[in-house]
N, CA, C and O atoms as a CHARMM CRD file, in Angstrom:
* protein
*
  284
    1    1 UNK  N    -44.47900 -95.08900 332.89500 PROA 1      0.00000
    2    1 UNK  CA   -44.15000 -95.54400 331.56200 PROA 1      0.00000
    3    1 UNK  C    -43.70000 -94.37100 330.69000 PROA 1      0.00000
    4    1 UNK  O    -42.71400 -94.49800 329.96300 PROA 1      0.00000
    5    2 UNK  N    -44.40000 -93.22500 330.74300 PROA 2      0.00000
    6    2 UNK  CA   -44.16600 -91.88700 330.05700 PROA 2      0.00000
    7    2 UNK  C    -42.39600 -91.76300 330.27300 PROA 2      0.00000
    8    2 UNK  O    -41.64600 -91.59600 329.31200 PROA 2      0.00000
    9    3 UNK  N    -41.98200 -91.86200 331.49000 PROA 3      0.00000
   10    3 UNK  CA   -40.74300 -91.22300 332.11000 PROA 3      0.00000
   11    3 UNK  C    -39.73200 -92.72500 331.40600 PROA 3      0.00000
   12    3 UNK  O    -38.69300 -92.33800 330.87100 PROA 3      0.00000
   13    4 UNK  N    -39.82900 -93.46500 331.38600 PROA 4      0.00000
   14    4 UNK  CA   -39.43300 -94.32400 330.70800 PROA 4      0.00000
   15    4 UNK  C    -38.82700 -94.46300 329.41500 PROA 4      0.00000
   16    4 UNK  O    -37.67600 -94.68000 329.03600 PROA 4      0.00000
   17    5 UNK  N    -39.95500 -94.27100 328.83100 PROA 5      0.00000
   18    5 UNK  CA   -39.90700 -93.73300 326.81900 PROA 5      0.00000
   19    5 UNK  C    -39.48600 -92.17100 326.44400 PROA 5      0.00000
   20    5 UNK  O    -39.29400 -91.70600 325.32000 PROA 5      0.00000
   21    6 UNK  N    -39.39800 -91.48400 327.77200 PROA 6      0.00000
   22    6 UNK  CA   -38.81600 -90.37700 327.42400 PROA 6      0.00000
   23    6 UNK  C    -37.40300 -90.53200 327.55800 PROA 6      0.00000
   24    6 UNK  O    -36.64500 -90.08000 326.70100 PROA 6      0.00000
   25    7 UNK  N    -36.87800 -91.30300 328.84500 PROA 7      0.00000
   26    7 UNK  CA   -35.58600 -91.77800 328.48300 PROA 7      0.00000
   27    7 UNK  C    -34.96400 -92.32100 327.37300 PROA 7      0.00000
   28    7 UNK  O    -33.89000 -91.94200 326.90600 PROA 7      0.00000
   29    8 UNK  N    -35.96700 -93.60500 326.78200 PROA 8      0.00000
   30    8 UNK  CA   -35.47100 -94.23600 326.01900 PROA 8      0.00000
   31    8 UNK  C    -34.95800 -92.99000 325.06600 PROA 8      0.00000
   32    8 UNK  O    -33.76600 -92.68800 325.03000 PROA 8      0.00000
   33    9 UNK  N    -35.57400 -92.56200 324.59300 PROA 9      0.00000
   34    9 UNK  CA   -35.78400 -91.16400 323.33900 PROA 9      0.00000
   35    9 UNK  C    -34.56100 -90.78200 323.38000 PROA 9      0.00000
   36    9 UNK  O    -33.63500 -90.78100 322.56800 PROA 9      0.00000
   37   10 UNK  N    -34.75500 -90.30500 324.94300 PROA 10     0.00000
   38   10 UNK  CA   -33.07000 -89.22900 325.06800 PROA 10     0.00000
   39   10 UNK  C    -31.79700 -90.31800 324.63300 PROA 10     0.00000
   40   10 UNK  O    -31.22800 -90.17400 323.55100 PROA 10     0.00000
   41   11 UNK  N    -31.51200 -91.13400 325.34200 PROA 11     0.00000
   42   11 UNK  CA   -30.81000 -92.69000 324.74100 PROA 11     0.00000
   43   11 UNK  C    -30.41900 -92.73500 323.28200 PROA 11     0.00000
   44   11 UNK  O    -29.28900 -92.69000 322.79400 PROA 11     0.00000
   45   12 UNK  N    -31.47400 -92.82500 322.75200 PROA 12     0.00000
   46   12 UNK  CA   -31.10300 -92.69300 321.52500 PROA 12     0.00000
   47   12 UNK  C    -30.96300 -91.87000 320.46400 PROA 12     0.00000
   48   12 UNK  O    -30.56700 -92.09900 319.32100 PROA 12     0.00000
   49   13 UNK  N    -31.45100 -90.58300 321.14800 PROA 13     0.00000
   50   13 UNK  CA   -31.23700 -89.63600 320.12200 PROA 13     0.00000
   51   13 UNK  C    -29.62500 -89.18300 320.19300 PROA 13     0.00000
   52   13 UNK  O    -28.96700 -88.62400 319.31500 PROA 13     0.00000
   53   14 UNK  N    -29.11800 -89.70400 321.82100 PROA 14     0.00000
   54   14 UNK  CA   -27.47600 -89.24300 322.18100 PROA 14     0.00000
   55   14 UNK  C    -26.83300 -90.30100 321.45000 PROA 14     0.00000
   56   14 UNK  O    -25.63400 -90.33400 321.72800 PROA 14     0.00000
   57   15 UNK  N    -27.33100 -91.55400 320.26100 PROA 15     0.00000
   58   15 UNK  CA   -26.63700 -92.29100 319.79400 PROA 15     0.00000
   59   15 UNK  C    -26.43500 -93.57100 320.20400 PROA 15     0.00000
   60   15 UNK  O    -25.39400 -94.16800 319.93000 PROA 15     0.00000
   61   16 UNK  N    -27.65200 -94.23900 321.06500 PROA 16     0.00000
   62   16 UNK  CA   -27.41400 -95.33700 321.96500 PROA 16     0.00000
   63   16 UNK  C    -27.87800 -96.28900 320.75700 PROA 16     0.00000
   64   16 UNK  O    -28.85300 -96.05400 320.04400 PROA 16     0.00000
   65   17 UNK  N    -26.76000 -97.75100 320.60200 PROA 17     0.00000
   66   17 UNK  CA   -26.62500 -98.54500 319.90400 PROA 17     0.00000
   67   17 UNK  C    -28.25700 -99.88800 320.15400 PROA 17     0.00000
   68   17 UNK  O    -28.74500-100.64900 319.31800 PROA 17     0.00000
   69   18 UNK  N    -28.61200 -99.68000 321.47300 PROA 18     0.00000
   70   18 UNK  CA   -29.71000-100.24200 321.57700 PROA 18     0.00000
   71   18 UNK  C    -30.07100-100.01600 323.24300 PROA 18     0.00000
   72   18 UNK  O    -29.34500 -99.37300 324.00100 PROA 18     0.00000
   73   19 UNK  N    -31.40100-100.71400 323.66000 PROA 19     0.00000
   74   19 UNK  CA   -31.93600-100.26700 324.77600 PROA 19     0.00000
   75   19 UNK  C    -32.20900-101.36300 325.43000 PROA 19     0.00000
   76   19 UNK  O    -32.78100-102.32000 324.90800 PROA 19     0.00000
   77   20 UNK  N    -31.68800-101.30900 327.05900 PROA 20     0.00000
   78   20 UNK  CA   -31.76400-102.75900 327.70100 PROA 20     0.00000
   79   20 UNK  C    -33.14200-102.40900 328.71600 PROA 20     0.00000
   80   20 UNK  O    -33.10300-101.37400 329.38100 PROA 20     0.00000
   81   21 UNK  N    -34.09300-103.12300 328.78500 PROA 21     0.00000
   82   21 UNK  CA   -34.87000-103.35800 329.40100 PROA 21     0.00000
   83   21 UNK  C    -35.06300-104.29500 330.66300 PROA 21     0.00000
   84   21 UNK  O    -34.66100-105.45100 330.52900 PROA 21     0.00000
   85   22 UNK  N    -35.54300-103.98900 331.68800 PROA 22     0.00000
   86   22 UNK  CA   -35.90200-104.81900 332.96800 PROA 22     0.00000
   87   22 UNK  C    -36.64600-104.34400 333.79500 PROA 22     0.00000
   88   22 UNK  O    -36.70400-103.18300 334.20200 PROA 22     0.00000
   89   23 UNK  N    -37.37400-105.42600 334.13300 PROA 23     0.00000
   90   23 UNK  CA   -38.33100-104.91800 335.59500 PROA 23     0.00000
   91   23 UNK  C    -38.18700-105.90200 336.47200 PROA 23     0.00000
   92   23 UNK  O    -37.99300-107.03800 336.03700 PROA 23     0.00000
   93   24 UNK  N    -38.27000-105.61200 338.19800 PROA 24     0.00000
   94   24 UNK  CA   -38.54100-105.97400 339.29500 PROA 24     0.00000
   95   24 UNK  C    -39.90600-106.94100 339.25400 PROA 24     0.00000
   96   24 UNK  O    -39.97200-107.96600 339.93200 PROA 24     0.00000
   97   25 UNK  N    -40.83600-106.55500 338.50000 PROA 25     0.00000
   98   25 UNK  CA   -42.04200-107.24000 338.79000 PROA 25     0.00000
   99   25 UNK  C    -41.95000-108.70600 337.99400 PROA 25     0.00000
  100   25 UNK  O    -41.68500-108.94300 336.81600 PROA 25     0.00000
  101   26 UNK  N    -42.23200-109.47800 338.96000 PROA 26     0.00000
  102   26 UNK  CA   -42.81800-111.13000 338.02700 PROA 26     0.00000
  103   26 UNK  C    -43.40000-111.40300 336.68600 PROA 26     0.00000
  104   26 UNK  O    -42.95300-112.31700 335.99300 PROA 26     0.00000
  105   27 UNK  N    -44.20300-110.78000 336.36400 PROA 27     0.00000
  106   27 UNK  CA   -44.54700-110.48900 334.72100 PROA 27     0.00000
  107   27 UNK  C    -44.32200-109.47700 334.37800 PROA 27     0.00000
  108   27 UNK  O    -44.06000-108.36300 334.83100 PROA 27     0.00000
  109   28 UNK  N    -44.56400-110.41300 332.68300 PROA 28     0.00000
  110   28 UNK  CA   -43.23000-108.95400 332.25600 PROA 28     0.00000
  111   28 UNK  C    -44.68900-107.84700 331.02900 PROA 28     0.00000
  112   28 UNK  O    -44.61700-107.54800 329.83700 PROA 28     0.00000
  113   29 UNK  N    -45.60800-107.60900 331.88700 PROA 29     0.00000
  114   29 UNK  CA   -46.88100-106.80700 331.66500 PROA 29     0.00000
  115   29 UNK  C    -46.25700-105.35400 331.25300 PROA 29     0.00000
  116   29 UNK  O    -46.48000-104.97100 330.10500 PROA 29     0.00000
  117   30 UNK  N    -45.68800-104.73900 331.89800 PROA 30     0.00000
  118   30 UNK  CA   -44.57900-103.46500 331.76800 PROA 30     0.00000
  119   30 UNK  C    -43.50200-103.57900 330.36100 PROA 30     0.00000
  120   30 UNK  O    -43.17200-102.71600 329.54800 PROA 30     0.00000
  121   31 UNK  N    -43.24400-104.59700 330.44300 PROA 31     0.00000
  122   31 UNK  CA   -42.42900-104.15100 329.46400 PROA 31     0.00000
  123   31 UNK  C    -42.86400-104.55400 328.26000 PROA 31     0.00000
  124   31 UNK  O    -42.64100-103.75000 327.35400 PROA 31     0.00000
  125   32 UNK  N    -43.52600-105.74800 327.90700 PROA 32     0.00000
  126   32 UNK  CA   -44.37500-105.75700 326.59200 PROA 32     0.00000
  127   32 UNK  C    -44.79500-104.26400 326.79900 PROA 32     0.00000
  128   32 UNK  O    -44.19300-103.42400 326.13000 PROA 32     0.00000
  129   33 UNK  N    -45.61500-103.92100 327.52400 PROA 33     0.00000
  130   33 UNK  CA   -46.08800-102.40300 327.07000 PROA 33     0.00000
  131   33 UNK  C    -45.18700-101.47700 326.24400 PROA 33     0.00000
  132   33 UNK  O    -45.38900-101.00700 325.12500 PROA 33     0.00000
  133   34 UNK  N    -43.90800-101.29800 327.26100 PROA 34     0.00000
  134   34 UNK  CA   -43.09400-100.41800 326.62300 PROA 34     0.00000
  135   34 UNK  C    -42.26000-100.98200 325.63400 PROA 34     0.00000
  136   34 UNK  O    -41.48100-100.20600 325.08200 PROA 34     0.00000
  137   35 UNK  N    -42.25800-102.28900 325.25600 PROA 35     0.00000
  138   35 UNK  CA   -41.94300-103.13600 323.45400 PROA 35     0.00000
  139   35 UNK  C    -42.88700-102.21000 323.06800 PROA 35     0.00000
  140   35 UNK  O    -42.38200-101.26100 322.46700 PROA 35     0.00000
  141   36 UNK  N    -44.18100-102.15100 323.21400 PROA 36     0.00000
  142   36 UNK  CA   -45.21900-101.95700 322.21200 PROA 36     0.00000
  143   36 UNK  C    -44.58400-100.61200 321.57600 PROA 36     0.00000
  144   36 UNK  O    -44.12600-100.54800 320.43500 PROA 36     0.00000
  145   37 UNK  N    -44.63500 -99.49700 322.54800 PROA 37     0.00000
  146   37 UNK  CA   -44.47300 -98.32700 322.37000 PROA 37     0.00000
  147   37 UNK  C    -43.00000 -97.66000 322.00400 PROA 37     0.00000
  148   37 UNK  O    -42.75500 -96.49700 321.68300 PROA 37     0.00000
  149   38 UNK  N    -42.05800 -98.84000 322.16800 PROA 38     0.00000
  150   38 UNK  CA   -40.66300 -98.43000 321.68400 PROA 38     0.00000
  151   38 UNK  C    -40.73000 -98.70900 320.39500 PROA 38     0.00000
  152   38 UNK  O    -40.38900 -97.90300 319.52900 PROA 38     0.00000
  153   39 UNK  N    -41.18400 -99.89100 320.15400 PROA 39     0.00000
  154   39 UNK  CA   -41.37600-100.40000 318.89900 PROA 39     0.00000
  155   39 UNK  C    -42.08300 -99.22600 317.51700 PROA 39     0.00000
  156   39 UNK  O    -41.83900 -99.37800 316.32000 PROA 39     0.00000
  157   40 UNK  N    -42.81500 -98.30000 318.00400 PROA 40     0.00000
  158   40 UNK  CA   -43.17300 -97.43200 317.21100 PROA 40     0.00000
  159   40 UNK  C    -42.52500 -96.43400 317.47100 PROA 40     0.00000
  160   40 UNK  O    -43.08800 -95.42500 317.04500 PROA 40     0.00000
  161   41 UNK  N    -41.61700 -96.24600 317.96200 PROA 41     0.00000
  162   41 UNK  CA   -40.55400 -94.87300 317.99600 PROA 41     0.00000
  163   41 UNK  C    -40.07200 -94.86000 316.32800 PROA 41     0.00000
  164   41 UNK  O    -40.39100 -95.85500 315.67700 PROA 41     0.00000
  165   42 UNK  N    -39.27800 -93.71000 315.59600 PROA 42     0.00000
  166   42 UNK  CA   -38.93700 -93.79500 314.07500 PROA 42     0.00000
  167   42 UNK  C    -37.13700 -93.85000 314.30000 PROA 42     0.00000
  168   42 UNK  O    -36.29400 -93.80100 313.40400 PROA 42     0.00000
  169   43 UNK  N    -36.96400 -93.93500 315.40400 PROA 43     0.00000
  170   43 UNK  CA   -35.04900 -94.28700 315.41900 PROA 43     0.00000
  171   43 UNK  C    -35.07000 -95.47400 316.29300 PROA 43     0.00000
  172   43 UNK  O    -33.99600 -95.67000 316.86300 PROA 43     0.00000
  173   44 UNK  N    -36.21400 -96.50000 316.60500 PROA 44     0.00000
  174   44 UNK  CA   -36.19700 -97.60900 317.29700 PROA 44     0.00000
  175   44 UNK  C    -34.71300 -98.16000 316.97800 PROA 44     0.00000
  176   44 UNK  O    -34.26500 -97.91600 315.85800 PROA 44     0.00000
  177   45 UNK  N    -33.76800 -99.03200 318.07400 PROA 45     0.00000
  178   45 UNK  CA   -32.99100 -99.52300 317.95800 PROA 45     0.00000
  179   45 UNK  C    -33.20000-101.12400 318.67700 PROA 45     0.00000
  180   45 UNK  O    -34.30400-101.45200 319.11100 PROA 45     0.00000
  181   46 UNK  N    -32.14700-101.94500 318.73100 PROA 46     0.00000
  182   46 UNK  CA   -32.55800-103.24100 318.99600 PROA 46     0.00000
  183   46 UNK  C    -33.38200-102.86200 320.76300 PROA 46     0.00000
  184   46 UNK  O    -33.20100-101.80700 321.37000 PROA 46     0.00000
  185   47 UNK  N    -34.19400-103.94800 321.22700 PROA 47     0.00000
  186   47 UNK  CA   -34.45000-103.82300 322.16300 PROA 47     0.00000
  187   47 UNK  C    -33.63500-105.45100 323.18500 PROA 47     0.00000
  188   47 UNK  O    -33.98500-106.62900 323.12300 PROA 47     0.00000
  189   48 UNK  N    -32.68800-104.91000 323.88200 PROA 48     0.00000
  190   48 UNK  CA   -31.97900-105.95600 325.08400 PROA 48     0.00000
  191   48 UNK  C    -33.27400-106.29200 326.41300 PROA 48     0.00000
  192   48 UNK  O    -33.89600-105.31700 326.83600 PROA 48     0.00000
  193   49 UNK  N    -33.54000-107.48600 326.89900 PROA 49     0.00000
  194   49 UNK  CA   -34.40100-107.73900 327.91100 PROA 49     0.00000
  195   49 UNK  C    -33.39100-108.47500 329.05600 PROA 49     0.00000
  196   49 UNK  O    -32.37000-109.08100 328.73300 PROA 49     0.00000
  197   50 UNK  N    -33.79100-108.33800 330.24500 PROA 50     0.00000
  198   50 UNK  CA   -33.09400-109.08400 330.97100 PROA 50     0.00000
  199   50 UNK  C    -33.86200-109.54300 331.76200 PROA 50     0.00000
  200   50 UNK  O    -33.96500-108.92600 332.82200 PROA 50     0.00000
  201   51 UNK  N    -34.94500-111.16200 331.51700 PROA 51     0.00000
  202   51 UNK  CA   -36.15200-111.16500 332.25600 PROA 51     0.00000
  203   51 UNK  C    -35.47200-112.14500 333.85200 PROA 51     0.00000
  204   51 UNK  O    -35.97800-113.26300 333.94100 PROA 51     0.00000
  205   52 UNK  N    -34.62900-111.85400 334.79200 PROA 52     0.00000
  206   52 UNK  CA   -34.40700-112.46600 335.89500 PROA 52     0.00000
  207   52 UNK  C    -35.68400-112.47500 336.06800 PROA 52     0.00000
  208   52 UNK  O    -36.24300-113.34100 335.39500 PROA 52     0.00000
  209   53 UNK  N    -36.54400-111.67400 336.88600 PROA 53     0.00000
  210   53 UNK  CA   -37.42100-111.39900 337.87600 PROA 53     0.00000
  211   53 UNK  C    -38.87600-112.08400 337.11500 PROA 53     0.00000
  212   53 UNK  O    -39.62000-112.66100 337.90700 PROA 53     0.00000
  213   54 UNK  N    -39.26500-112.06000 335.83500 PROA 54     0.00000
  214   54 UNK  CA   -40.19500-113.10600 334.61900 PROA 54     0.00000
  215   54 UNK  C    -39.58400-114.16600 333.71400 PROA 54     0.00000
  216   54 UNK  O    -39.91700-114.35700 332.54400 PROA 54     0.00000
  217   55 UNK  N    -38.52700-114.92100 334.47700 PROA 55     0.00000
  218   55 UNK  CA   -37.64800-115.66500 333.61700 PROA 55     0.00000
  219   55 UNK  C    -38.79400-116.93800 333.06800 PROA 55     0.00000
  220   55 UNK  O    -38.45500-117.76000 332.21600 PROA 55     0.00000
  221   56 UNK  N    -39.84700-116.93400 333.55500 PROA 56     0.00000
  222   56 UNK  CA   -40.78100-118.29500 333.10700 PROA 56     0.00000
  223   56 UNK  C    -41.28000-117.67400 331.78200 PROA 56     0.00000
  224   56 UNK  O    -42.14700-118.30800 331.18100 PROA 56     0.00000
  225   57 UNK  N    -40.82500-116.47400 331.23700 PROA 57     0.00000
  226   57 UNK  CA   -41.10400-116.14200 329.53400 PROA 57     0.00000
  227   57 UNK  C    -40.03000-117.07600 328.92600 PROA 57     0.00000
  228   57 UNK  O    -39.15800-117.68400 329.54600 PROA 57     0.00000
  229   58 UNK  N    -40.25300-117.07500 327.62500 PROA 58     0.00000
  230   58 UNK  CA   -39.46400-117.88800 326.74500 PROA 58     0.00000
  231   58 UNK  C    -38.79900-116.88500 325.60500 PROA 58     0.00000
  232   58 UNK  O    -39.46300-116.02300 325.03100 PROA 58     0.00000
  233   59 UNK  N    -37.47400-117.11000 325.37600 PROA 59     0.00000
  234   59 UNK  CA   -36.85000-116.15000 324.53300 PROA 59     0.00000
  235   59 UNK  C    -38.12300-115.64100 323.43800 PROA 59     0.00000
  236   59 UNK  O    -38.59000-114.50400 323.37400 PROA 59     0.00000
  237   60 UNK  N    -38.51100-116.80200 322.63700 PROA 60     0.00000
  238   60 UNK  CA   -39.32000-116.68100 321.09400 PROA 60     0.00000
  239   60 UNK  C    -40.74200-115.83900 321.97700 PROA 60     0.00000
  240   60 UNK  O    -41.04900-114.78600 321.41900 PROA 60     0.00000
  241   61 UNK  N    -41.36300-116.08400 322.88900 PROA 61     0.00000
  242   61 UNK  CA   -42.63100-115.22600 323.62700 PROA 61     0.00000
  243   61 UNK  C    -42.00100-113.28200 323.94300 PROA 61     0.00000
  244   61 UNK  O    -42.61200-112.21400 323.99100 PROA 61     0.00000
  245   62 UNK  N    -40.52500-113.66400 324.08900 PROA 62     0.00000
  246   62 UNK  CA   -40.15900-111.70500 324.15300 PROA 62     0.00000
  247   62 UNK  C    -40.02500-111.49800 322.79400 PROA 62     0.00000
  248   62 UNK  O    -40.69900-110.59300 322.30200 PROA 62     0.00000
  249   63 UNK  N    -39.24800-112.19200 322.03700 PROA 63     0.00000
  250   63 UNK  CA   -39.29900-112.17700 320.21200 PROA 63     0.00000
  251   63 UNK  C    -40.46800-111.96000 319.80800 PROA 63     0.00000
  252   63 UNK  O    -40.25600-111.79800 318.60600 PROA 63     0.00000
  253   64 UNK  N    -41.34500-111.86300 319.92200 PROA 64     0.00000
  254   64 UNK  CA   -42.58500-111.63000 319.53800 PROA 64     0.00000
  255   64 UNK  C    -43.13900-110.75600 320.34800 PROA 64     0.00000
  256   64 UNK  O    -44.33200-111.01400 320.51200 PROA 64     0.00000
  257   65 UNK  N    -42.74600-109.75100 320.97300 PROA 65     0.00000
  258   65 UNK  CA   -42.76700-108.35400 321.48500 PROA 65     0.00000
  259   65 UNK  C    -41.88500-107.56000 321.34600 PROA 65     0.00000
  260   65 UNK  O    -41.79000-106.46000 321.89200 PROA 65     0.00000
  261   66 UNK  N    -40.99500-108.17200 320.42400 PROA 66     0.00000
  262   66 UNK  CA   -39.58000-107.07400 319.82300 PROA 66     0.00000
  263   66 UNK  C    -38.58200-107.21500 320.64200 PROA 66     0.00000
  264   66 UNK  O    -37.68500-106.37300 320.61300 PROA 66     0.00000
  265   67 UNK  N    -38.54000-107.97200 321.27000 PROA 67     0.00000
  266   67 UNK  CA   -37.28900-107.98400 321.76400 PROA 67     0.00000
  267   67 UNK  C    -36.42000-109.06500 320.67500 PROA 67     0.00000
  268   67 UNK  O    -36.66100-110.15800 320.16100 PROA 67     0.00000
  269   68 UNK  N    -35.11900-107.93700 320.65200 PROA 68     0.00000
  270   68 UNK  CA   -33.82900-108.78000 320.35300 PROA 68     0.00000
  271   68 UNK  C    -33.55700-109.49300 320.42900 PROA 68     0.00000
  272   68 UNK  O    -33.58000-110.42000 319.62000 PROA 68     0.00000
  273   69 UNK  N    -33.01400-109.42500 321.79900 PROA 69     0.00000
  274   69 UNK  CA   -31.82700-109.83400 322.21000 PROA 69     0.00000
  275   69 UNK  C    -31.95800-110.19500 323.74000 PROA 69     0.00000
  276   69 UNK  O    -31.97400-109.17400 324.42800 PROA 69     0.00000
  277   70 UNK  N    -32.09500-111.84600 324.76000 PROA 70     0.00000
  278   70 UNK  CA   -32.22200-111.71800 325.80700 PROA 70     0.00000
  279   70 UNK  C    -31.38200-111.83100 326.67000 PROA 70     0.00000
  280   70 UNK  O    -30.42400-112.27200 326.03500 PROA 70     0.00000
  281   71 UNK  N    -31.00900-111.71500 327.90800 PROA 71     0.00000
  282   71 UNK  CA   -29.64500-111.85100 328.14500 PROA 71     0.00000
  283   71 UNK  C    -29.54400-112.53600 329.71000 PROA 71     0.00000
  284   71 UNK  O    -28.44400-112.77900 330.20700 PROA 71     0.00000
């Protein structure tokens, strides 16, 4: 997760318009986490999800972990 949010960081400090998120795993336990913790970054930008692999979430259930935008 560390190596993750350190990316994100770099991402956006090079000017990235927002940050797309995904995981391999069936729930999406990982990435609420890293909502949590992007979400308190101070240059947070939108957060993109792409739940194929936890598609039994519901747009408004990632909306309410900061996500944007789902795709």
């Amino acid at each position: 997760m560390d190596d993750v949010l350190t990316r994100a960081e770099a991402y956006l400090a090079a000017g990235a318009a927002d940050i797309m998120i995904h995981s391999r795993k069936d729930t999406p336990d990982k990435i609420f986490e890293f909502c949590k913790r992007c979400n308190a970054l101070e240059n947070r930008r939108p957060l993109v999800a792409v739940p194929s692999t936890y598609n039994h979430m519901t747009e408004k259930a990632l909306a309410e972990h900061g996500v944007n935008m789902v795709i």
